[in-house]
C-alpha positions as CSV (number, residue, x, y, z in Angstrom):
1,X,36.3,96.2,110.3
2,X,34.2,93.8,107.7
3,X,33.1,96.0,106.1
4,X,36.7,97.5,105.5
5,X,37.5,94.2,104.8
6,X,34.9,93.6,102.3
7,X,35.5,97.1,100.4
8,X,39.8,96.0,100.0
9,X,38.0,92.4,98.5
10,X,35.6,94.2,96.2
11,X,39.0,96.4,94.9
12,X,41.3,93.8,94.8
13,X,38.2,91.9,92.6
14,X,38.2,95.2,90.2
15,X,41.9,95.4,89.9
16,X,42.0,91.2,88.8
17,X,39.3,92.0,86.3
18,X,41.4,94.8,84.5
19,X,44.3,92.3,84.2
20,X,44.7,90.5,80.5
21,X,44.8,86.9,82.3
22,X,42.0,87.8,84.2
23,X,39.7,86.9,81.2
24,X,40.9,83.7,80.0
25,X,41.0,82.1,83.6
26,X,37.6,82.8,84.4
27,X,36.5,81.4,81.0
28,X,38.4,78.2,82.1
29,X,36.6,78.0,85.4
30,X,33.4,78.6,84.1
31,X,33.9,75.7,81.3
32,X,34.7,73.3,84.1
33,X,31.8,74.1,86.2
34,X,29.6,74.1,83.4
35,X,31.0,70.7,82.1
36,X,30.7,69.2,85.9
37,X,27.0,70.0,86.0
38,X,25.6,68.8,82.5
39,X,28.2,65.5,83.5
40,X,26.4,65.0,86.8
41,X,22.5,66.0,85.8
42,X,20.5,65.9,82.7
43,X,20.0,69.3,81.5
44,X,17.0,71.2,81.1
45,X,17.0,73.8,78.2
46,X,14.7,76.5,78.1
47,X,15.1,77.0,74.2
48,X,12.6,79.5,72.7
49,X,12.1,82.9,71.1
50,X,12.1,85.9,73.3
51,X,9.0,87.2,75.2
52,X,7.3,83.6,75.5
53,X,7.6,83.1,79.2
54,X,11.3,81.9,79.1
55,X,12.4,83.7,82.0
56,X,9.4,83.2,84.3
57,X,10.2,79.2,83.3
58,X,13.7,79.0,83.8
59,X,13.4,80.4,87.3
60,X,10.7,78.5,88.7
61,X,12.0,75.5,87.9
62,X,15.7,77.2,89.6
63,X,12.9,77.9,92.5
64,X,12.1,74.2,92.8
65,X,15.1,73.3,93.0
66,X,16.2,71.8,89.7
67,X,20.1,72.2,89.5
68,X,21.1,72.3,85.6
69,X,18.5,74.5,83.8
70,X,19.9,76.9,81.3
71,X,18.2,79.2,78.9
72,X,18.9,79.9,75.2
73,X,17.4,81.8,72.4
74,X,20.2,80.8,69.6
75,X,22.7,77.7,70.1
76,X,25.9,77.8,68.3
77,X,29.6,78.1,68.6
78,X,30.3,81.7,67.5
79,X,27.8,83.3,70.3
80,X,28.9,85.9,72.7
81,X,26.8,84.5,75.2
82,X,29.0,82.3,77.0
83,X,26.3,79.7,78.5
84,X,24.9,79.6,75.2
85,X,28.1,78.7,74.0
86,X,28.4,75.8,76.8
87,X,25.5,74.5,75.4
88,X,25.9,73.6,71.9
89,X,29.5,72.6,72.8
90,X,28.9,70.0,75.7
91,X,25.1,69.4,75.0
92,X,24.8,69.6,71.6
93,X,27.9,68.5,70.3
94,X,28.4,65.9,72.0
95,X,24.6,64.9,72.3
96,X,24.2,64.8,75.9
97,X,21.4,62.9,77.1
98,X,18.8,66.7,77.5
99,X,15.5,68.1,78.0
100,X,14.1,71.1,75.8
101,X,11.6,73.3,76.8
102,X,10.4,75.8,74.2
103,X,6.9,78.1,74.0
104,X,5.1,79.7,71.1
105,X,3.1,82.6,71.8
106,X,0.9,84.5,68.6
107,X,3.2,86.4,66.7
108,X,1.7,89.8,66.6
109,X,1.0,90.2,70.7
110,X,4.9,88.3,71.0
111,X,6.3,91.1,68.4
112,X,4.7,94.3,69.9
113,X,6.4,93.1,73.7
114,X,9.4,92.1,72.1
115,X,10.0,95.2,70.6
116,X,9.2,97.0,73.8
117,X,11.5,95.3,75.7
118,X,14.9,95.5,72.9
119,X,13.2,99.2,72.0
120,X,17.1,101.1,73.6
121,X,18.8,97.9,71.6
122,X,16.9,99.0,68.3
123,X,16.9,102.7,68.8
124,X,19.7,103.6,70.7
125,X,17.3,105.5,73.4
126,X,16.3,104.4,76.5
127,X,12.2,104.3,77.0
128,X,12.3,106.6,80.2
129,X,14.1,109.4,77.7
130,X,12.3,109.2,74.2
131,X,9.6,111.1,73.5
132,X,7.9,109.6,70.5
133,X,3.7,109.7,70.7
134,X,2.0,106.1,70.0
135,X,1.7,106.9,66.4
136,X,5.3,107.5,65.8
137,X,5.9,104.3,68.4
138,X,3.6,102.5,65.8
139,X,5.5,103.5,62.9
140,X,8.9,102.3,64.2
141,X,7.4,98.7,65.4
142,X,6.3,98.4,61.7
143,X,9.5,99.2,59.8
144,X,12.5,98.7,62.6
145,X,11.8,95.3,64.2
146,X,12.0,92.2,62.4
147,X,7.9,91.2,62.3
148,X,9.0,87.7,60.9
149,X,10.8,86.6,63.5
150,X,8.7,84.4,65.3
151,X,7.5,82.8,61.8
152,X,11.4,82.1,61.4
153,X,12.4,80.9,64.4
154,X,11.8,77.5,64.9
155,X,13.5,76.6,61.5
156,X,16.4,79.2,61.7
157,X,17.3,78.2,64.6
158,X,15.7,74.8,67.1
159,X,15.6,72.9,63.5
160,X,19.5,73.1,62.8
161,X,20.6,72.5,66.5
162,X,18.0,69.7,67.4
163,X,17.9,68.1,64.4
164,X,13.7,68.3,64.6
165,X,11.8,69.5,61.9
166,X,8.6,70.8,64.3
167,X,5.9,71.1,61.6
168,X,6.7,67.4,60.3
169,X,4.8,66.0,63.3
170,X,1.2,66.8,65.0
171,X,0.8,69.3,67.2
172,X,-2.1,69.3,69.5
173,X,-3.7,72.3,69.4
174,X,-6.3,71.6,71.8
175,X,-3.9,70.6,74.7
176,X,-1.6,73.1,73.6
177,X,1.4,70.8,73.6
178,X,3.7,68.1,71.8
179,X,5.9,66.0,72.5
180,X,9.2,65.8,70.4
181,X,12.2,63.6,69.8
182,X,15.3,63.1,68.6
183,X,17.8,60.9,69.8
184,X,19.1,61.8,72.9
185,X,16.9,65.7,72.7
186,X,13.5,65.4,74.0
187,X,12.1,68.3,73.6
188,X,8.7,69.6,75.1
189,X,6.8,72.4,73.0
190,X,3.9,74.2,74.9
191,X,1.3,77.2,74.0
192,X,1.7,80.4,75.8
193,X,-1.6,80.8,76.1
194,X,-2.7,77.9,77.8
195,X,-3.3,77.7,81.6
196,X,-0.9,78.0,84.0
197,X,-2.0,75.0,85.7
198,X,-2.1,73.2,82.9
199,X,1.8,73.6,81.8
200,X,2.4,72.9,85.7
201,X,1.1,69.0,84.5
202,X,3.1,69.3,81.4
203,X,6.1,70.1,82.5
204,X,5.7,67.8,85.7
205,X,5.3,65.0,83.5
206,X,8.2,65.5,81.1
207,X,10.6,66.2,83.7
208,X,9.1,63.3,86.2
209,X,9.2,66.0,88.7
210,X,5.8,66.4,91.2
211,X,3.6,69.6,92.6
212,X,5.8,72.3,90.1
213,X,4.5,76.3,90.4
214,X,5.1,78.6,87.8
215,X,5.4,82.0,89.0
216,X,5.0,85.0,86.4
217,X,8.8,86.7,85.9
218,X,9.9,89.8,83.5
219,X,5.9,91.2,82.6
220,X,5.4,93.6,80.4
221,X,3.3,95.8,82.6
222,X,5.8,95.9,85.5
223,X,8.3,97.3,83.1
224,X,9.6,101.5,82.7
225,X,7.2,101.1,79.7
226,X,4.4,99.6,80.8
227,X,2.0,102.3,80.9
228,X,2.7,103.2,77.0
229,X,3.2,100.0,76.3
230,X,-0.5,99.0,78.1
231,X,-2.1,102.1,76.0
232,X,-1.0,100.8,72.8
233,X,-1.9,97.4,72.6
234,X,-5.2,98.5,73.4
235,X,-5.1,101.6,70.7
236,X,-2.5,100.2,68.2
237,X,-3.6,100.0,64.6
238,X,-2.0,97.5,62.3
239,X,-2.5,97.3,58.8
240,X,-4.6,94.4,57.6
241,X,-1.9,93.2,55.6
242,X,0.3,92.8,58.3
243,X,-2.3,91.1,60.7
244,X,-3.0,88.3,58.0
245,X,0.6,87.9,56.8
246,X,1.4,86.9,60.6
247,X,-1.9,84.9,60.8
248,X,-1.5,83.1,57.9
249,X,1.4,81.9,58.1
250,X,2.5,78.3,59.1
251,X,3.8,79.1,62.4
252,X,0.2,80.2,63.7
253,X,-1.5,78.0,61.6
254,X,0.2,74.7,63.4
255,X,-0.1,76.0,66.7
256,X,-3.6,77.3,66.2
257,X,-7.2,76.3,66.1
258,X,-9.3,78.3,62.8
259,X,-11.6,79.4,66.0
260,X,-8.5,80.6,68.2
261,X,-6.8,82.3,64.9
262,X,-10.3,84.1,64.3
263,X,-10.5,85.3,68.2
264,X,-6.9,86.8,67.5
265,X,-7.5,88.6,64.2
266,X,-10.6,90.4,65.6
267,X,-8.2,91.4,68.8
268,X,-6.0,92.9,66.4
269,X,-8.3,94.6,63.8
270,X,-10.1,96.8,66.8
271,X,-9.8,100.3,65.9
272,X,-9.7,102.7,68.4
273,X,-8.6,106.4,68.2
274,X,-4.9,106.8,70.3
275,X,-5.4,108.9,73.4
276,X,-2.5,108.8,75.2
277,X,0.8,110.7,73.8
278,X,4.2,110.1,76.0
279,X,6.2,113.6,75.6
């Protein structure tokens, strides 16, 4: 009998959902549960490129029981993402009293999982059906994914919503972290590749919170694609060009000690024959 009861729920749920007020009313709700929230707590913002350790952030800190945390990659009005909408209207707008999170990670390891991860967005395949053999993967990361997009980010998109300029102020590369602010937007920046452990303390410190985990969410290697996607970062060869262009640049170059860019270029400029072809 629940179960029949729960089946005629699930139905009668389906049949709302197809109505033309449907849509509009559960916009309304969500607003006012949204607006309740960021009125009762302050707001923590994951804001950051993709494939930094956003999601793995935004749910521990869900897991410890934090109970405003949202997570944005682009802030504005005209989004289809509804939360991110939320945000810049009743955070940003109105200049809510918030906490921003957001991590860098070097460019050229962030670009080769991001493009693994949108690769049916940009192609219009899923992984588990395409065929393509690491050098034909290779070619389409080099000439259909945006490469500049993490040497973009911060000023295309946290610079206009936050109103901070990150590369007028000191980072510290040996920490791996800064501390950034603007009015009523704190915002804490943090190096992927730092310890675990050691954003724990960060993070613990900006949100005056005590004994924080952060537990690993939305790897690479536990993905459809991990195998391939394993094989060529280890086989992968990029162009010299390319590999300085993203070096050089003054994204890595503020988040980044001369020793740790070095350690990264040689990672890069290995050259090893591809063995593995997915077909």
């Amino acid at each position: 009998m629940e179960k029949f009861g729960q089946n005629i729920l699930r139905r009668a749920n389906r049949y709302l959902q197809r109505q033309s007020y449907y849509q509009p009313i559960q916009l309304f709700i969500n607003k006012q549960k949204f607006k309740k929230k960021v009125k009762n707590q302050t707001p923590v913002v994951i804001f950051q490129m993709g494939k930094v350790g956003s999601s793995s952030m935004k749910q521990s800190l869900l897991d410890y029981g934090l109970p405003c945390v949202f997570h944005a990659h682009n802030i504005s009005p005209d989004q289809d993402n509804e939360n991110w909408r939320f945000i810049y209207e009743y955070i940003i707008k109105r200049k809510q009293p918030s906490k921003f999170i957001s991590l860098v990670r070097e460019p050229i390891g962030r670009n080769l999982s991001a493009f693994f991860e949108n690769f049916q967005r940009k192609t219009g395949i899923r992984f588990e059906d395409s065929t393509y053999t690491l050098e034909q993967l290779t070619d389409l990361f080099l000439t259909n994914y945006d490469q500049n997009k993490p040497l973009n980010w911060f000023d295309n998109y946290l610079k206009p919503t936050l109103g901070i300029d990150i590369y007028q102020h000191p980072f510290s590369k040996k920490k791996g972290m800064a501390i950034l602010c603007n009015e009523n937007f704190e915002l804490l920046l943090l190096k992927s590749e730092i310890d675990n452990s050691q954003k724990e303390i960060y993070i613990s410190e900006f949100l005056e919170i005590e004994r924080f985990r952060i537990i690993n969410r939305n790897v690479g290697s536990n993905k459809v694609y991990s195998e391939v996607y394993n094989e060529l970062k280890r086989s992968i060869q990029l162009p010299e060009s390319y590999i300085n262009n993203l070096l050089n640049s003054k994204y890595t170059r503020h988040f980044y000690t001369d020793q740790e860019i070095c350690t990264i270029k040689e990672k890069w400029k290995r050259r090893v024959n591809p063995s593995f072809s997915k077909g």
